[in-house]
C-alpha positions in Angstrom: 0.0 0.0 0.0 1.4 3.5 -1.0 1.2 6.2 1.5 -0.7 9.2 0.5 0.8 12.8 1.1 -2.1 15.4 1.0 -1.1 19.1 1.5 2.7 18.0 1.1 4.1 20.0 -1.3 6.7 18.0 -4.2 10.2 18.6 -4.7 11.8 19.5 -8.5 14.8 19.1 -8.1 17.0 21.8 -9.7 21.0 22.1 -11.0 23.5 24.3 -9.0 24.1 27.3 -11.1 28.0 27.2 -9.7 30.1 24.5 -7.9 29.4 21.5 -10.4 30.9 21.1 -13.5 31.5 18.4 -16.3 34.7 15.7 -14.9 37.7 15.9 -17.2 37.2 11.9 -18.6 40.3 13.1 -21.1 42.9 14.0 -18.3 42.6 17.6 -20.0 43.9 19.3 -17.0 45.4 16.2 -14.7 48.6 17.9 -14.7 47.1 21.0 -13.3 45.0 19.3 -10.7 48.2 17.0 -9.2 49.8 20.2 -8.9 47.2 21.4 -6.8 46.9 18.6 -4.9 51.0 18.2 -4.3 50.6 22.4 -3.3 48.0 21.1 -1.0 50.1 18.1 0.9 52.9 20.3 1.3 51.1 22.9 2.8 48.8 20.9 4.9 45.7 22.1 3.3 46.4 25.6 3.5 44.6 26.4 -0.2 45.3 30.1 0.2 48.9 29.5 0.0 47.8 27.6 -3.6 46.0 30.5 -5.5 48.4 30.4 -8.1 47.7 26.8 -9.0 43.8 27.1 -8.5 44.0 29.6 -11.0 46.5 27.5 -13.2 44.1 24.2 -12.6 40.3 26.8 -13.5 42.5 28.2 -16.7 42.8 25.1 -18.4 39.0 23.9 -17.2 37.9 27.1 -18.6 40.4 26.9 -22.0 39.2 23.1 -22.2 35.4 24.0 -21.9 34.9 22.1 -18.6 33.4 25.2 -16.8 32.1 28.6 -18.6 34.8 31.3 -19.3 34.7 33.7 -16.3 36.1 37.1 -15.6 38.9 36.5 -13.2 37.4 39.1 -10.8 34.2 37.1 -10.2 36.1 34.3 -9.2 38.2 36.0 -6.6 41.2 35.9 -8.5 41.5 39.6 -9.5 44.4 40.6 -7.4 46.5 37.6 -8.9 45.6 39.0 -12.9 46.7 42.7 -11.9 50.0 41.2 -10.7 50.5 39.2 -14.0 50.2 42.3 -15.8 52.0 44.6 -14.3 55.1 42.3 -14.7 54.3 41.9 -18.3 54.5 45.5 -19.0 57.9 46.2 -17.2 
């Protein structure tokens, strides 16, 4: 016998806009991603001393069309883009 839920209202389940993205089946961006991971180990999960190769490891996602192409302001990563051109135009 099936239970019957009056007045209950039904959930639709939705995507998340951010936070889930296509896996890389190709190894696209492996090299990227061990790098992370090796920054990671060595300094015992501290991720904000591994900006440098989040950003590396979201470029090649973003150049392999595994996530949408986003400004690198929006995903916190400004200060680090200012700093790569300044050194390019000395």
């Amino acid at each position: 016998m099936s239970a019957m839920n009056f007045g209950q209202k039904s959930f639709k389940p939705r995507p998340p806009e951010k936070g889930s993205f296509p896996l890389d089946h190709d190894g696209e961006c492996k090299k990227f991603k061990q790098l992370f991971m090796e920054c990671l180990r060595t300094n015992k999960g501290d991720n904000k001393k591994c900006r440098l190769e989040t950003k590396d490891y979201l470029q090649c996602r973003m150049e392999s069309d595994l996530m949408v192409k986003e400004p690198w302001k929006k995903l916190g990563f400004a200060d680090l883009e200012s700093k790569k051109e300044n050194n390019g135009q000395q």
